[in-house]
C-alpha atoms as a printed R data frame, in Angstrom:
    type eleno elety resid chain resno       x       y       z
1   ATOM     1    CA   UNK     A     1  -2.731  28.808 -11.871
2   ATOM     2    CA   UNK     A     2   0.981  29.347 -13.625
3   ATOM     3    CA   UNK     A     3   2.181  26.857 -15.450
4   ATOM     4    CA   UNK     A     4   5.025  26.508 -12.991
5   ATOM     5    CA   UNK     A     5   2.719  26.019 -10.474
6   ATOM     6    CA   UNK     A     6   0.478  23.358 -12.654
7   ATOM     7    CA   UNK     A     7   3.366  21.400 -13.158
8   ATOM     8    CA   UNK     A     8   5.010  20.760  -9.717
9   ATOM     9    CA   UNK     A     9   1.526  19.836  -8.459
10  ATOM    10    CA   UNK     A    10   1.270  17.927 -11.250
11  ATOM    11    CA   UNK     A    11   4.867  15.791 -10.254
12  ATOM    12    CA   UNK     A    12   3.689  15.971  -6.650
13  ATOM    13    CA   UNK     A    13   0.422  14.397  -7.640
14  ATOM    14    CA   UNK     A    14   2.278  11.102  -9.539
15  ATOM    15    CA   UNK     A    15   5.102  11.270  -6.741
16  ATOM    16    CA   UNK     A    16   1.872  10.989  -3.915
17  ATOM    17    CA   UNK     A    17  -0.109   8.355  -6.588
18  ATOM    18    CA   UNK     A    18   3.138   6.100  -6.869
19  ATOM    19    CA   UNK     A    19   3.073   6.091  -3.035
20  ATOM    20    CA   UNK     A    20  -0.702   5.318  -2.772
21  ATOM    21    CA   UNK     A    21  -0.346   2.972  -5.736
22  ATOM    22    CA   UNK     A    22   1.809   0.496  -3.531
23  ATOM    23    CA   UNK     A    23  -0.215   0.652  -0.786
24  ATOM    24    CA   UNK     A    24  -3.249  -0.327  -2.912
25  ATOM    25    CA   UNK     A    25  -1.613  -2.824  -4.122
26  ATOM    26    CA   UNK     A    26  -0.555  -4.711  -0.856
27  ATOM    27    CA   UNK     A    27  -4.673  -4.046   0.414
28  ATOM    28    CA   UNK     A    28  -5.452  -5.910  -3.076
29  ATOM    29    CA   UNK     A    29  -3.479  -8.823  -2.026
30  ATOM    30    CA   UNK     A    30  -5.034  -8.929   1.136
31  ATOM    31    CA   UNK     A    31  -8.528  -8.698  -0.388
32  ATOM    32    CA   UNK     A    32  -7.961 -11.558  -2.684
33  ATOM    33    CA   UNK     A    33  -6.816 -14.421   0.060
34  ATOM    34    CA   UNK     A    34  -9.562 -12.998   2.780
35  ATOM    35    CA   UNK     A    35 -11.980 -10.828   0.953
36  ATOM    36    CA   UNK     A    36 -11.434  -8.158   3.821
37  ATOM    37    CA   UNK     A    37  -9.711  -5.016   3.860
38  ATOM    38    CA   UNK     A    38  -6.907  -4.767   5.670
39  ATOM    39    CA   UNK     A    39  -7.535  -1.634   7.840
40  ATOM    40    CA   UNK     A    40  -4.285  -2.149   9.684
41  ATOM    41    CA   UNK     A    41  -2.065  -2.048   6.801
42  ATOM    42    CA   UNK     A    42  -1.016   1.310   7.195
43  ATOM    43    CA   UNK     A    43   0.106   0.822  10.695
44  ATOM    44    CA   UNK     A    44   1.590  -1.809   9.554
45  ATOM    45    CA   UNK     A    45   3.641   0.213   7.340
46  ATOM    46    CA   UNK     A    46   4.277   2.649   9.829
47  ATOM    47    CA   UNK     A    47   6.071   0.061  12.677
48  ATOM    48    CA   UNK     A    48   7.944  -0.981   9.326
49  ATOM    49    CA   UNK     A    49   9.555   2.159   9.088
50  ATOM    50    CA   UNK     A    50  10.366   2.678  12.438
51  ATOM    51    CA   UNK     A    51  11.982  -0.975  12.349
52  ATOM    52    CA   UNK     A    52  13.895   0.607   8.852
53  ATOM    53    CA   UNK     A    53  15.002   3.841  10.984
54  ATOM    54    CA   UNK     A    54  15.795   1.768  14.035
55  ATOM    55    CA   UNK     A    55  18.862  -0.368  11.785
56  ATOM    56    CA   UNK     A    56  19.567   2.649   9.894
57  ATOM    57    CA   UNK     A    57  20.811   4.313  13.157
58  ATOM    58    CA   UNK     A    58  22.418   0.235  14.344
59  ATOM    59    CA   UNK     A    59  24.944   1.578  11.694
60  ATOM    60    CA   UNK     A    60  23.311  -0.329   8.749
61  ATOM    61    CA   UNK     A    61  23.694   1.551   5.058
62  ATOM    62    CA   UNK     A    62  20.147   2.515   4.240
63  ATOM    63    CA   UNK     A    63  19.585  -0.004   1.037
64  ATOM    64    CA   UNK     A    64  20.779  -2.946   3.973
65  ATOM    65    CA   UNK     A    65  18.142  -1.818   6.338
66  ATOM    66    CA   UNK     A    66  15.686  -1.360   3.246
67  ATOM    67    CA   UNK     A    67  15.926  -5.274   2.480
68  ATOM    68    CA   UNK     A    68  16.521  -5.975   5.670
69  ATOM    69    CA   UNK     A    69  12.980  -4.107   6.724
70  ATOM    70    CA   UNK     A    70  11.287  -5.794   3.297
71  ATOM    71    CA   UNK     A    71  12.224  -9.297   4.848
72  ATOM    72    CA   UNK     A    72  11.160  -8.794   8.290
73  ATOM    73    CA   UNK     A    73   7.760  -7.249   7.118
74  ATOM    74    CA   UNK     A    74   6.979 -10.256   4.861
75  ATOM    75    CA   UNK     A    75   8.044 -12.703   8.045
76  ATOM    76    CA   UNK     A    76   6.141 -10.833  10.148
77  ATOM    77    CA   UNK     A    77   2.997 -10.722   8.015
78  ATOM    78    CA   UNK     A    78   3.031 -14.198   7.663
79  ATOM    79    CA   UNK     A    79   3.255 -14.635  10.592
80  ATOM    80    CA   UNK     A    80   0.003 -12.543  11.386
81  ATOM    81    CA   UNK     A    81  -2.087 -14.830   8.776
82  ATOM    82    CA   UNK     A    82  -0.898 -17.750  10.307
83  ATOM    83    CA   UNK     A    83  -1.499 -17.107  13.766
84  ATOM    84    CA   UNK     A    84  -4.214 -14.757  13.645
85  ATOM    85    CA   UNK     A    85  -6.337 -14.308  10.643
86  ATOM    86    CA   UNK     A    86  -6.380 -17.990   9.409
87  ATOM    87    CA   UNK     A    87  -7.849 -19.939  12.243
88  ATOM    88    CA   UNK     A    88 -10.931 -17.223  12.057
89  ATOM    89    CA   UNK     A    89 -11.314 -17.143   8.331
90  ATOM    90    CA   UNK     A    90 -14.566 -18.703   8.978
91  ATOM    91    CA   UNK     A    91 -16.027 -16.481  11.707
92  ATOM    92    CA   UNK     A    92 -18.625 -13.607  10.805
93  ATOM    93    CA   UNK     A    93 -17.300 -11.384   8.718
94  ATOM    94    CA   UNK     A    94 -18.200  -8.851  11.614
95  ATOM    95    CA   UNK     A    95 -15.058 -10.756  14.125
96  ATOM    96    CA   UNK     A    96 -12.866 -10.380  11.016
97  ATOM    97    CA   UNK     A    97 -13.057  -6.539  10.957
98  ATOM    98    CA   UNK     A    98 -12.776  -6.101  14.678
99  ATOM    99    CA   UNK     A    99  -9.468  -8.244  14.509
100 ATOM   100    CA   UNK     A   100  -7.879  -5.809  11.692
101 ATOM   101    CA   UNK     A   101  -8.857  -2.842  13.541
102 ATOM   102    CA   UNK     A   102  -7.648  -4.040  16.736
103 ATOM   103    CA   UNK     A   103  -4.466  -4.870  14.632
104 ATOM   104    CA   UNK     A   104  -4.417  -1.293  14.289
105 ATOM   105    CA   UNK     A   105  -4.483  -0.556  17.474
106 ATOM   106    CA   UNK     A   106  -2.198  -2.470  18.697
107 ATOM   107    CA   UNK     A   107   0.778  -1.780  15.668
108 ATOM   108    CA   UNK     A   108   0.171   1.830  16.740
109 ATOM   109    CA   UNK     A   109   0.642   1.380  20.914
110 ATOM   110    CA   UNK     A   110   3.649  -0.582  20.212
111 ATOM   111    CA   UNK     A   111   5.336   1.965  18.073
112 ATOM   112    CA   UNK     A   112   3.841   5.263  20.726
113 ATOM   113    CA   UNK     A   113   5.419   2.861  23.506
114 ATOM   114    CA   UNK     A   114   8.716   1.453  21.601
115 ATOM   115    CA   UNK     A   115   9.823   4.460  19.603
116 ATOM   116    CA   UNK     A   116   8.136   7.673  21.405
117 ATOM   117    CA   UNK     A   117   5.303   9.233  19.477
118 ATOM   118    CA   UNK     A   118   8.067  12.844  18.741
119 ATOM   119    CA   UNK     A   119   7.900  13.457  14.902
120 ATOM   120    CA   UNK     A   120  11.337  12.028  13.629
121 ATOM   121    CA   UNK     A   121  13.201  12.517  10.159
122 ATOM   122    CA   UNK     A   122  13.838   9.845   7.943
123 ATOM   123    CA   UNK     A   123  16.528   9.342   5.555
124 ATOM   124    CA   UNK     A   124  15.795   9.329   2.098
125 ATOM   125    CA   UNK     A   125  18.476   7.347  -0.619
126 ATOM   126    CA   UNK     A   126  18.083   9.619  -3.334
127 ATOM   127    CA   UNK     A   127  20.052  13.409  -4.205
128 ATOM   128    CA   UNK     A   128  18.146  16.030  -2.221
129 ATOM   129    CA   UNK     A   129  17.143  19.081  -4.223
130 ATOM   130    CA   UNK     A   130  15.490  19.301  -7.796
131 ATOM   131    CA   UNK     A   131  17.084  17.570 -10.565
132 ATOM   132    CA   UNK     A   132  19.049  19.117 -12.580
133 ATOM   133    CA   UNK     A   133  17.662  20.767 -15.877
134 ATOM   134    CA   UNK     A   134  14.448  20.220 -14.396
135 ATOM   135    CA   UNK     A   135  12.987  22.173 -11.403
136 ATOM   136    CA   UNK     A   136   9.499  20.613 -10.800
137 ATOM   137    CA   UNK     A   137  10.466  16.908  -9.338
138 ATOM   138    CA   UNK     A   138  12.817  16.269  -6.956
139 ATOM   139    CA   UNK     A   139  15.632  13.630  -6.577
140 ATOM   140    CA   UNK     A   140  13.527  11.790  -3.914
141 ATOM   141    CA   UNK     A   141  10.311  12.345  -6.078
142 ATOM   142    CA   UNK     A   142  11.807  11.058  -8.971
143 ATOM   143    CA   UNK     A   143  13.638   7.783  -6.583
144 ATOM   144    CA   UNK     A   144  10.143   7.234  -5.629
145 ATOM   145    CA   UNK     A   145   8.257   7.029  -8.916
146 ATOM   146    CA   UNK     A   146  11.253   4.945 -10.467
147 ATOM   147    CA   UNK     A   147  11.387   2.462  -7.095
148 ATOM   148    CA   UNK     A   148   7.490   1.740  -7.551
149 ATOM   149    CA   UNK     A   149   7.804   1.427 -11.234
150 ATOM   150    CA   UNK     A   150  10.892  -1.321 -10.180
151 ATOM   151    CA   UNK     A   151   8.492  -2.723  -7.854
152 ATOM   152    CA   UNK     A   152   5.067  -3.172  -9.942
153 ATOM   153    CA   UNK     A   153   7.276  -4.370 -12.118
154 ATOM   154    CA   UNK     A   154   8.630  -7.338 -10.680
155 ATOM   155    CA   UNK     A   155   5.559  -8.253  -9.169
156 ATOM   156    CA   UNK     A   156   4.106  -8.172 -12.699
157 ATOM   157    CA   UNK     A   157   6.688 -10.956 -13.731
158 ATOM   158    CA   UNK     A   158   5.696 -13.099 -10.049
159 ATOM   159    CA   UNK     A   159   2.336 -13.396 -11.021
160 ATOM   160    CA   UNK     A   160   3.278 -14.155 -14.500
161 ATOM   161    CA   UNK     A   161   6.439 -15.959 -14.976
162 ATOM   162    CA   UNK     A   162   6.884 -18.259 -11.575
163 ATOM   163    CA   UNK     A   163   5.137 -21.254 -10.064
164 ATOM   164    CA   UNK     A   164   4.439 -19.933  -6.763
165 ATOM   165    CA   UNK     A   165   2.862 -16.804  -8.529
166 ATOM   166    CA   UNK     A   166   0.462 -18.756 -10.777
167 ATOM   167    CA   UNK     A   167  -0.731 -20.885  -7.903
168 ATOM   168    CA   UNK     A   168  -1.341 -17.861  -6.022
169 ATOM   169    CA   UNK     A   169  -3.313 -16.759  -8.723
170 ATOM   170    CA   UNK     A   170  -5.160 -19.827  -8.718
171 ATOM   171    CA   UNK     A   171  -6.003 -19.851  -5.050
172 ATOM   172    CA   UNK     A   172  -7.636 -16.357  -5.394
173 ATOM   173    CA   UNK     A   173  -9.798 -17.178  -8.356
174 ATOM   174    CA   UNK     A   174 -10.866 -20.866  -7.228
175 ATOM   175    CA   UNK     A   175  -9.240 -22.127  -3.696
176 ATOM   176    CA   UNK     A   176 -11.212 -25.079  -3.703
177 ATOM   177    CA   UNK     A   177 -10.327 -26.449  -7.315
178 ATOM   178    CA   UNK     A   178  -6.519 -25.346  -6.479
179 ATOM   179    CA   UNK     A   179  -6.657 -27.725  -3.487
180 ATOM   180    CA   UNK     A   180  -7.894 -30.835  -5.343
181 ATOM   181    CA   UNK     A   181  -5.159 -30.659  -8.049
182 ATOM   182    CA   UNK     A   182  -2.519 -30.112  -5.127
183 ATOM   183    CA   UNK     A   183  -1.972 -26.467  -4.053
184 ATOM   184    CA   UNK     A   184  -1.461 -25.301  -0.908
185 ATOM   185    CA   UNK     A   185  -4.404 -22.501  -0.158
186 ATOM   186    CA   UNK     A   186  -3.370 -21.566   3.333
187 ATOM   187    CA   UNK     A   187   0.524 -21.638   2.090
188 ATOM   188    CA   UNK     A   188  -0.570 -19.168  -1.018
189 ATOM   189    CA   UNK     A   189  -2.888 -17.277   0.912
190 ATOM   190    CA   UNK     A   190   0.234 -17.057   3.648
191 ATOM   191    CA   UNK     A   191   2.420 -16.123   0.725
192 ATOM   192    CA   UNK     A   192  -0.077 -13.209  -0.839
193 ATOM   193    CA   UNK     A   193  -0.160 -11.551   2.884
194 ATOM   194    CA   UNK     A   194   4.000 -11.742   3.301
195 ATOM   195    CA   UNK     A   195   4.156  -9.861  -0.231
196 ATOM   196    CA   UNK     A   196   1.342  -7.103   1.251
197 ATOM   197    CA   UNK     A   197   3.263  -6.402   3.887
198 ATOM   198    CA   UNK     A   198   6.639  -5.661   1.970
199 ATOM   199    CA   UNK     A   199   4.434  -3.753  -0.635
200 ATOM   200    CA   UNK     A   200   3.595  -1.796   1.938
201 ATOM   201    CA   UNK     A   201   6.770  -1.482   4.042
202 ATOM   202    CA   UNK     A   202   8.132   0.650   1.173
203 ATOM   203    CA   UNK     A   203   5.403   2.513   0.584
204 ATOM   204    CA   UNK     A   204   6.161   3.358   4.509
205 ATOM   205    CA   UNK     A   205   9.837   3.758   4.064
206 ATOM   206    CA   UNK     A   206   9.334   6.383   0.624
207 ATOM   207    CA   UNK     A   207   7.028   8.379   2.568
208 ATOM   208    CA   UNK     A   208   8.229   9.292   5.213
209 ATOM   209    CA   UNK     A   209  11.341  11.383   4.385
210 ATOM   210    CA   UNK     A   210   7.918  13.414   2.827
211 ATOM   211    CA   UNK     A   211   5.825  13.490   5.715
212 ATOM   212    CA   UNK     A   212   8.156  12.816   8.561
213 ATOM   213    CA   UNK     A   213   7.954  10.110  10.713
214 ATOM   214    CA   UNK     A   214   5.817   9.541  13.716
215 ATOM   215    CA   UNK     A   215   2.834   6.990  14.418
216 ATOM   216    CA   UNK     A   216   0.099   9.090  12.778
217 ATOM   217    CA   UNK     A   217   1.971   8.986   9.436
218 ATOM   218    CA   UNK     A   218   0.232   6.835   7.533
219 ATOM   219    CA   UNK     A   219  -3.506   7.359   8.787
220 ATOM   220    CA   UNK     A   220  -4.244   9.706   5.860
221 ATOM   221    CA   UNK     A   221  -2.548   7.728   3.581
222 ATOM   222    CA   UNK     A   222  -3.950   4.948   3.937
223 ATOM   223    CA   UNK     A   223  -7.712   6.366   3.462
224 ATOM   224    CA   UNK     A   224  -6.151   7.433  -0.197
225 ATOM   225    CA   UNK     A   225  -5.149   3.790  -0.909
226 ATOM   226    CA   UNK     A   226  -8.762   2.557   0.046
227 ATOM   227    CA   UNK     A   227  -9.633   5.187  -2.354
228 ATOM   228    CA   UNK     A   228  -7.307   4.162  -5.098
229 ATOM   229    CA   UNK     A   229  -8.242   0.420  -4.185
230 ATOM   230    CA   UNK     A   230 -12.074   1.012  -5.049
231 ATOM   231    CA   UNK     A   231 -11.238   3.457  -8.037
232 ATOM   232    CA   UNK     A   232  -8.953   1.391  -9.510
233 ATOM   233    CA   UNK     A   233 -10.848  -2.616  -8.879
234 ATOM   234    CA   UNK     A   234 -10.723  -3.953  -5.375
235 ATOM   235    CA   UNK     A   235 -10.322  -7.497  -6.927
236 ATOM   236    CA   UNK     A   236  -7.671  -6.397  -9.927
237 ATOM   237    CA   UNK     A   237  -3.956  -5.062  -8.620
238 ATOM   238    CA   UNK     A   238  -2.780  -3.837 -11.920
239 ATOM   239    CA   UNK     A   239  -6.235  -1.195 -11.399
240 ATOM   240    CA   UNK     A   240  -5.697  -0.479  -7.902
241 ATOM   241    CA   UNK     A   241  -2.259   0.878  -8.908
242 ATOM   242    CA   UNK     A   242  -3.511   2.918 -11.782
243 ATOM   243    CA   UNK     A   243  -6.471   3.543  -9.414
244 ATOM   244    CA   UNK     A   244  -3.530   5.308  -6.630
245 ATOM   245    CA   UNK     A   245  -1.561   7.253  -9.459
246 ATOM   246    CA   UNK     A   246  -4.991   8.883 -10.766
247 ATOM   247    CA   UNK     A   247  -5.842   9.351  -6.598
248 ATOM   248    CA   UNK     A   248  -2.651  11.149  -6.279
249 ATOM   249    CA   UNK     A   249  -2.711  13.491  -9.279
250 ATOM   250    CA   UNK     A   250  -6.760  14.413  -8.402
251 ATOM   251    CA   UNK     A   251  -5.318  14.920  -4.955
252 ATOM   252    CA   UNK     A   252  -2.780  17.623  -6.050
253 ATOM   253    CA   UNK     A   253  -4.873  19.109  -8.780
254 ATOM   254    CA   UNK     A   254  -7.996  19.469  -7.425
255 ATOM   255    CA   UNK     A   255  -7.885  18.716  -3.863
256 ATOM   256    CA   UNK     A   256  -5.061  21.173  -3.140
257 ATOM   257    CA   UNK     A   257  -5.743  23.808  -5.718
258 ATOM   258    CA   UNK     A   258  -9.888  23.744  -6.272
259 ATOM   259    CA   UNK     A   259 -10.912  22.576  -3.007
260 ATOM   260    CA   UNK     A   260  -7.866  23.553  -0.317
261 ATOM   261    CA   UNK     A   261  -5.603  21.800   1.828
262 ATOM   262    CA   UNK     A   262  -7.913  21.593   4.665
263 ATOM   263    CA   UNK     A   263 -10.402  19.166   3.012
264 ATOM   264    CA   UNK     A   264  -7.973  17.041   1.359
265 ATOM   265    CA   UNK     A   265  -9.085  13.982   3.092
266 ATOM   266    CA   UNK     A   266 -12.565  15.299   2.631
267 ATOM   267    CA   UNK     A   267 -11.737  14.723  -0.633
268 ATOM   268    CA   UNK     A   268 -10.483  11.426  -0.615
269 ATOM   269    CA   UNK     A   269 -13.751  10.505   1.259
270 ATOM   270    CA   UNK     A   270 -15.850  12.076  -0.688
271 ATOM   271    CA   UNK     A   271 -14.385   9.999  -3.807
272 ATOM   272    CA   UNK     A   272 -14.568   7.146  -2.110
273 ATOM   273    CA   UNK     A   273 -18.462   7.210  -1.810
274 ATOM   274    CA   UNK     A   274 -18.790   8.751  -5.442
275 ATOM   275    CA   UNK     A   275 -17.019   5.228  -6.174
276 ATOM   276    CA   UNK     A   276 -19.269   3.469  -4.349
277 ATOM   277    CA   UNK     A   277 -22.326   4.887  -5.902
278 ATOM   278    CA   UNK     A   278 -21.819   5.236  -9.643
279 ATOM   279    CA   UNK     A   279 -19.302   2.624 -10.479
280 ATOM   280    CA   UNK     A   280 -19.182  -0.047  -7.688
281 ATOM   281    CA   UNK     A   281 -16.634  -2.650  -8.729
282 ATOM   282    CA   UNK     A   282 -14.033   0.260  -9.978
283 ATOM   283    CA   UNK     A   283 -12.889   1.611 -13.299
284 ATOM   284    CA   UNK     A   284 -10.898  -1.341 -14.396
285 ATOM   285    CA   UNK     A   285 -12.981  -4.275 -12.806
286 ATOM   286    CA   UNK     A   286 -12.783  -7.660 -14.304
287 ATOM   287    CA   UNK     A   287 -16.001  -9.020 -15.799
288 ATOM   288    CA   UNK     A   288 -17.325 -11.492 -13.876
289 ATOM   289    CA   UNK     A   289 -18.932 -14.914 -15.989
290 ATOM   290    CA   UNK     A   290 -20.869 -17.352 -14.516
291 ATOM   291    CA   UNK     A   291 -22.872 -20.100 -15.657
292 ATOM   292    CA   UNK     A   292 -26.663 -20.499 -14.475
């Protein structure tokens, strides 16, 4: 391998891993107020976009529709806790599953039957092209590792800075203490699900001018986010996110290069189970203390 070729898979790699990073993310989130995964947050993602592409071509500038798309897929996410997961948070954890993936299921009918299932292009916000001076990421490459920086970032200061982040916090580390000094569990728990499904809404909306745009779009992509959920911590955001950036540059390096295109989600799976087997909780799990 060339240097030149070493170093735009290397850029590829952290563009994929900033794009896997927010998905983790938003399944962390998830994890932490129901202690499921989230199998249809992909899809999820996926009708997002479509909603994005569907103002985009109402005449709305692209950053309007972007917001615009963020606040309907937190509404609409909240909506789904509310209605849907919360009043079986107590069933077998086998009725919880079977929800999520008929969640799937049903996200991806709606957008076959709403928006046709034709592979469509998506806008993308940022200079087409390499940038200039330097030939191995591209202006939407370099948009998308900036925009998830933006993003961690300010969720970062949510959790660390604000009332309504702390009590979230609380909620997922002891609901039942939270609730006798006045928090809100199913309001927080509400809360961490709206923020997954905006985290993942632009993860939707930055991959697809990659990928193009069609109901299968994010069905591969989400299988790397479980991958960089369980790599990084299921139980620890800050991980998961390193957990998709390292995903995304193994991805490029070795899946692509050592092992080939055509077992890239082999890959993926295969590191998933490695995971599971050596190193269980993940590579930046908290330590958990307890008191016999």
């Amino acid at each position: 391998m060339t240097a030149d070729i070493f170093l735009h898979q290397l850029f590829a790699g952290l563009t994929a891993g900033a794009i896997y990073a927010s998905l983790a993310v938003a399944l962390v989130m998830v994890w932490r107020s129901t202690h499921h995964l989230n199998f249809a947050q992909g899809e999820m993602a996926m009708f997002s976009t479509y909603v994005a592409l569907a103002l985009i071509e109402a005449g709305l500038g692209y950053w309007t529709a972007f917001a615009a798309t963020l606040v309907v897929s937190f509404i609409a996410s909240v909506a789904i806790e509310r209605l849907i997961v919360s009043p079986i948070a107590r069933s077998q954890p086998l009725a919880t599953v079977i929800v999520f993936v008929a969640l799937l299921s049903i996200f991806h009918s709606l957008a076959s039957w709403l928006f046709t299932p034709v592979l469509r292009e998506f806008p993308s916000p940022f200079p087409a092209g390499a940038l200039p001076g330097f030939p191995y990421l591209s202006g939407h490459a370099a948009g998308v590792v900036a925009l998830t920086l933006l993003e961690l970032a300010a969720v970062w200061l949510f959790f660390r800075y604000t009332r309504l982040g702390l009590a979230m916090r609380a909620v997922a580390q002891n609901p039942v203490s939270s609730r006798l000094v006045g928090i809100s569990a199913g309001r927080m728990l509400a809360l961490g699900w709206g923020l997954a499904g905006a985290l993942g809404a632009c993860a939707g909306m930055m991959i697809a001018p990659i990928v193009y745009l069609d109901p299968n779009m994010m069905a591969g992509v989400l299988l790397y986010g479980f991958a960089a959920t369980l790599l990084g911590g299921i139980d620890n955001p800050w991980g998961a996110a390193a957990g998709g950036l390292i995903v995304g540059l193994l991805d490029a390096l070795v899946g692509a290069w050592l092992i080939g295109p055509e077992l890239k989600l082999s890959f993926a799976l295969g590191l998933i189970v490695a995971v599971l087997l050596v190193r269980p909780a993940g590579l930046f799990a908290r330590a958990q203390v307890s008191r016999v």
